[in-house]
N, C-alpha and C positions, 0 to 999 in steps of 0.2 A: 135306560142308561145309553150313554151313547158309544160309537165307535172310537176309543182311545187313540186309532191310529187312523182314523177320519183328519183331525187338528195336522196332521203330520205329512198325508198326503196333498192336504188342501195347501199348506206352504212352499213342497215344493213344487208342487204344478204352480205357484205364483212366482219363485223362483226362476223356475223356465223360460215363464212367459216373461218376466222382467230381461232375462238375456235375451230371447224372442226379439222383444220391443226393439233393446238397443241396437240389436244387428239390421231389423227394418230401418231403425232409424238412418242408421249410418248408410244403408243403402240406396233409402231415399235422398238423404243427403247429396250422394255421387251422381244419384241422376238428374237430379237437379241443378248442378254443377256443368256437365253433361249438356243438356237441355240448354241453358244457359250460353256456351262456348256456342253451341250449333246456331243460335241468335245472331248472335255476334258475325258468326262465319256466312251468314245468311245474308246479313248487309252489308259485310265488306263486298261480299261477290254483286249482289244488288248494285250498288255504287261504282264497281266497276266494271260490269255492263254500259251504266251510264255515261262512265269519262271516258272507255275504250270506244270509238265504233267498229261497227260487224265488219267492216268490210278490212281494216286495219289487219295485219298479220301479228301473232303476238312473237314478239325478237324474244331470244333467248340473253344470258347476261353477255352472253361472247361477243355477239350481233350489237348489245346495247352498247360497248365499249370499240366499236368498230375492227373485230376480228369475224373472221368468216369462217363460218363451221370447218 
């Protein structure tokens, strides 16, 4: 015969693991999302390396509007 409360433990340890999942899920999700922006924020800066030159000083908005600090 088997263990009666075998069937009973086996559900809710799948229970668990089913809330488990969705909270990786959704975690994965965020870093992915995450990961994602940092792309993005990678090639704005990449691109504007390229249109700024080094030697160029970066003006603040005051300086771009012709106020002085």
């Amino acid at each position: 015969m088997t263990d009666p409360g075998g069937m009973q433990r086996i559900t809710a340890r799948r229970a668990e693991l089913d809330v488990l999942e969705e909270q990786l899920a959704g975690q994965l999700a965020e870093v992915r999302a995450e990961r994602d922006e940092l792309a993005v924020a990678e090639k704005v800066l990449a691109r504007f390396d390229r249109l700024v030159p080094p030697e160029s000083p970066v003006r603040t908005p005051g300086e771009r509007a012709g106020r002085r600090p």
